[in-house]
C-alpha positions as CSV (number, residue, x, y, z in Angstrom):
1,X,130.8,90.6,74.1
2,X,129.8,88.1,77.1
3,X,128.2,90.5,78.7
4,X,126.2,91.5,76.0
5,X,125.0,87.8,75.4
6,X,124.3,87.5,78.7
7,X,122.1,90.5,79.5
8,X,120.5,89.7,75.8
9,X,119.8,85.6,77.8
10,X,118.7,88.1,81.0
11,X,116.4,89.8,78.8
12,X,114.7,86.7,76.7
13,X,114.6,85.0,80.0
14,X,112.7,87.8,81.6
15,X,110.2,88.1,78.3
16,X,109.3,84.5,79.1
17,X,108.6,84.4,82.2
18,X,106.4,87.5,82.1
19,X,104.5,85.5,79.3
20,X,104.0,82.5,81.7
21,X,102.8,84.4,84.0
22,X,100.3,86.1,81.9
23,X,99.2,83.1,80.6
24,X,99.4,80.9,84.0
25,X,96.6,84.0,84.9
26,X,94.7,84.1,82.1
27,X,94.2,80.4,82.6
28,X,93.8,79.8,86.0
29,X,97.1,77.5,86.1
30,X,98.7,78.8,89.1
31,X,102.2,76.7,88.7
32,X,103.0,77.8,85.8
33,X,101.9,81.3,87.2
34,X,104.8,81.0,89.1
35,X,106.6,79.5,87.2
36,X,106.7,82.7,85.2
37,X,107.2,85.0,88.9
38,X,109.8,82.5,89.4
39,X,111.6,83.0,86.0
40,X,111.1,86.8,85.9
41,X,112.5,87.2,89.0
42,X,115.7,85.4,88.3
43,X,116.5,87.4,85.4
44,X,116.2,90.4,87.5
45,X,118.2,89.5,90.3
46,X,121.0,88.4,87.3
47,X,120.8,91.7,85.4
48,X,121.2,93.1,89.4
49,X,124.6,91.0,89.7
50,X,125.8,92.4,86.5
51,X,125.5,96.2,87.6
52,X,127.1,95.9,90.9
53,X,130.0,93.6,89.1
54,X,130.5,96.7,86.2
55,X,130.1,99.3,89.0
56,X,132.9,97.3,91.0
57,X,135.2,97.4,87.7
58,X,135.0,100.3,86.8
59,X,135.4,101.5,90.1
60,X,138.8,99.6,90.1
61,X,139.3,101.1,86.7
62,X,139.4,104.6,88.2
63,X,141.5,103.8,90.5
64,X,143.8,102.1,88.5
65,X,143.9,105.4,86.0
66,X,144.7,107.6,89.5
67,X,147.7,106.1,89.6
């Protein structure tokens, strides 16, 4: 259930930022332009982090059921 909640934070977080960064275009306010980037970007690399850590379980998983 953690990891649910935290890829549904991932998500929102990523929503945001891409709406920051529309708006820091559509106004011409570069900060918060990147602010968005910034934001977007972070989610993705976290959403990243939580593949590779259920690849590396279940991986251990499967070996574990070898056994």
């Amino acid at each position: 259930m953690a990891d649910l909640k935290g890829r549904t934070e991932d998500t929102k977080d990523k929503v945001v930022g891409e709406g920051k960064e529309a708006y820091g275009k559509a106004t011409d306010d570069k900060s918060k332009e990147t602010e968005g980037k910034a934001q977007s970007l972070g989610s993705d690399i976290k959403e990243k982090a939580r593949d590779l850590g259920d690849e590396i379980k279940d991986k251990f998983s499967r070996k574990d059921e070898n056994k």
